[in-house]
N, C-alpha and C positions, 0 to 999 in steps of 0.2 A: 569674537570675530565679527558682530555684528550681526548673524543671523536669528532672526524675529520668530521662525516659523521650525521649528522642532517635531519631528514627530516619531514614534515609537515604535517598532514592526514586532509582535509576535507570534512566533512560529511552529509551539509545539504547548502539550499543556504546562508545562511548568514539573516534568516531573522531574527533575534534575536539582531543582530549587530548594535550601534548606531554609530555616527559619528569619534567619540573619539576612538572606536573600529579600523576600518578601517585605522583612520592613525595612529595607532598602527603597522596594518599590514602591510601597505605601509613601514612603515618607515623599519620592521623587516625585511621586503621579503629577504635580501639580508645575512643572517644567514643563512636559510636553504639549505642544500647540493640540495635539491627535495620535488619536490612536489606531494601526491597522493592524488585523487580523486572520490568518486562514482562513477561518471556519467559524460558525456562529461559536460551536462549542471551544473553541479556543476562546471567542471575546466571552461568554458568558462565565468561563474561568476566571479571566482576567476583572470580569465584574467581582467577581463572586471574591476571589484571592486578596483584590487591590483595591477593591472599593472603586473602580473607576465606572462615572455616568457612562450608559451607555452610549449616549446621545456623543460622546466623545469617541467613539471606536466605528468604526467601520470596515467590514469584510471585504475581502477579495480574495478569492480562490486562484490557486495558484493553475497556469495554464500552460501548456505544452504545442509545441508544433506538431500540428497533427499530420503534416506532411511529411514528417520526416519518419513516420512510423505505419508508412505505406507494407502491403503485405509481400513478399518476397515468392520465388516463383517455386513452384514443386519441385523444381530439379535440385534448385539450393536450400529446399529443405529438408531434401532427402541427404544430401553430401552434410549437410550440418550433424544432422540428427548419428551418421555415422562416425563422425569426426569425434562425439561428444561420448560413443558409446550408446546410445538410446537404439530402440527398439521402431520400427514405423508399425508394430503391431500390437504396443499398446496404448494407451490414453497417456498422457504425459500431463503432470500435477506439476506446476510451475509457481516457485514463489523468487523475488526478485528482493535481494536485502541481505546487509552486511551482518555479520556474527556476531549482534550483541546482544544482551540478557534483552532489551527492552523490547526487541524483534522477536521472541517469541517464538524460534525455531522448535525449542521442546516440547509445545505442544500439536505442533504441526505429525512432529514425530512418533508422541504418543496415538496421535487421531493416526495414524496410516496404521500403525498395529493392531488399531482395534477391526481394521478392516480387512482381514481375514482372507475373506472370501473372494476378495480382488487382490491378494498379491500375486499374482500370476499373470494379470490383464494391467497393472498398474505400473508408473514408473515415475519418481520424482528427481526435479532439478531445481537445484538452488542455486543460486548466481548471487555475489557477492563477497566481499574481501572475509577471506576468512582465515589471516595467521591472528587469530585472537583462542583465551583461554579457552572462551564461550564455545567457539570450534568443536577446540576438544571434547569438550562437555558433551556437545551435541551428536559429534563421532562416537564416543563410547555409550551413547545411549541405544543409538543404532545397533551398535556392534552386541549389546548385551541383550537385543531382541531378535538377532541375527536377520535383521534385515538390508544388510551392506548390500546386496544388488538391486537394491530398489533405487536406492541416492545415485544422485552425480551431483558434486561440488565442482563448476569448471572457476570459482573464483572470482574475482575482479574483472571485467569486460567491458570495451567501448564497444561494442557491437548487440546491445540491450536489445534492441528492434528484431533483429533476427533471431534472439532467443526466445522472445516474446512469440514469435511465429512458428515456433515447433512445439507451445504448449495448447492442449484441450482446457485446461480449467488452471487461472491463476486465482492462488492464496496469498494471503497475509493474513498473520497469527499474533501479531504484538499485540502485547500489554496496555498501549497507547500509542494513539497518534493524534496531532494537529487536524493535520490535512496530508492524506500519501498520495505523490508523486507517481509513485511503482502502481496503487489501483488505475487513476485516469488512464497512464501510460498503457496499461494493460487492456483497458475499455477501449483504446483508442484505435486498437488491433481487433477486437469483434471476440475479445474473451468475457465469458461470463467467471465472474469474481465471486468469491467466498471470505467474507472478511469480517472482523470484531465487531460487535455494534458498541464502538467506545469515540470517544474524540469526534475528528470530525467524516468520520468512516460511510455513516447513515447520507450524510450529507454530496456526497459523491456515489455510492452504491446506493440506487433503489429496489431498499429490499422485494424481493420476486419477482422481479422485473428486469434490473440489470444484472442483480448479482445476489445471494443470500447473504445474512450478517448470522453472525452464529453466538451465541454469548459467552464473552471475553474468558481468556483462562480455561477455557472448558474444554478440552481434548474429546469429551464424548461428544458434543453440540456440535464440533467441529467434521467430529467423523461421519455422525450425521446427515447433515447438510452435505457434505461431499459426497456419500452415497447417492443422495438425491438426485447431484447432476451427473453423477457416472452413470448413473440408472435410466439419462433420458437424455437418449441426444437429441432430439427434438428442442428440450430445454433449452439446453448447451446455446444450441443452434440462435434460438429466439431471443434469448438474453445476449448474446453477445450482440445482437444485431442491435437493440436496445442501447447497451452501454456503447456502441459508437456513434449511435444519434447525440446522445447525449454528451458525448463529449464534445463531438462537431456543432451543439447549439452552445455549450456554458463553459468549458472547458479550456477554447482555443488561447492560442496567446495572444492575439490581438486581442480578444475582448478581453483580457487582464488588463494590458498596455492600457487601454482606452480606463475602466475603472481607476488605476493608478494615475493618469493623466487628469481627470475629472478631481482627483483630493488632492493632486499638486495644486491646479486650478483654483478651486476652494479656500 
């Protein structure tokens, strides 16, 4: 078609990727004009996987309107929190993510049982499509620890923002990530975040500062760490005020735009 200028976008580590894949990409690398990236830890995959210079890759972080996830007013998150079944009397653990193995629910699940001592003061919501197997998986692990009134599953939702403002502490528990969407979006609201130190997780969460990173797969690290900030709302408090500086200085969608603009440019 005539076009000179090719470039390659990726967006997650490659866990999906089997052998046959890769020297796919090996063999292409040398097609594209450039390469962009999430997350450092996505190009330094893509180094490390594909052999590509780095000097050929360039990040940009994916960026969110942070106007559109203005905070919502007490009375509507008191009628929410009813509508949902939640409690205004306990701390609400909020994780935002569809029903697959790679998301990490089951250990979300295991870390809530080890914590004992807070089931009576704690309450968990997950928000995301879940007619999948993984679901089920996830429902009967609950059920086999008997802790069925802890969870709410409200499913798939265009109204993210406002569920985002009825939780005290969001998580994410996956296996891997690129760059998540669901943390900045989270920060962006004034939550302090508990999440993997995998991918490019460290790179958006500053560990003890915005948010704690707990180490991957690990249900006790996990329970851990969430103790930590049920035990201090002070914490709570400070980090979240934190994670929305930060999102409002590196985060926004104009400065994506403008980075994206600058390698068209190039």
């Amino acid at each position: 078609a005539g076009v000179t200028k090719t470039i390659s976008c990726r967006r997650d580590m490659g866990y999906q990727l089997e052998k046959k894949h890769i020297f796919f990409y090996r063999s292409m690398g040398w097609v594209f004009s450039h390469f962009l990236t999430v997350s450092d830890a996505v190009k330094n995959e893509v180094y490390r996987r594909e052999g590509i210079n780095k000097h050929r890759i360039t990040t940009i972080y994916n960026g969110i309107d942070v106007n559109s996830f203005k905070l919502n007013d007490e009375d509507n998150k008191i009628k929410l929190m009813q509508e949902l079944g939640l409690s205004s009397d306990k701390l609400t653990i909020g994780m935002v993510a569809s029903f697959r193995p790679i998301k990490g629910q089951l250990y979300l699940v295991d870390a809530i049982k080890k914590m004992k001592e807070w089931h009576g003061k704690i309450q968990v919501i997950i928000v995301g499509h879940n007619e999948t197997e993984y679901f089920i998986e996830v429902k009967e692990r609950i059920l086999s620890y008997g802790l069925e009134s802890l969870f709410v599953f409200p499913g798939s939702r265009d109204d993210v923002c406002r569920l985002l403002n009825i939780m005290d502490i969001f998580v994410i528990s996956s296996i891997n990530e690129g760059f998540s969407n669901a943390i900045i979006e989270a920060m962006s609201v004034g939550l302090p975040v508990v999440a993997p130190d995998s991918g490019g997780n460290a790179e958006a969460v500053q560990n003890n500062e915005s948010g704690i990173l707990f180490k991957p797969c690990n249900s006790d690290d996990l329970a851990d760490k969430l103790l930590k900030l049920l035990e201090n709302c002070e914490m709570r408090k400070i980090m979240g005020r934190k994670g929305k500086d930060i999102v409002d200085k590196a985060f926004g969608l104009k400065q994506m735009i403008c980075k994206y603009e600058n390698v068209f440019l190039e």
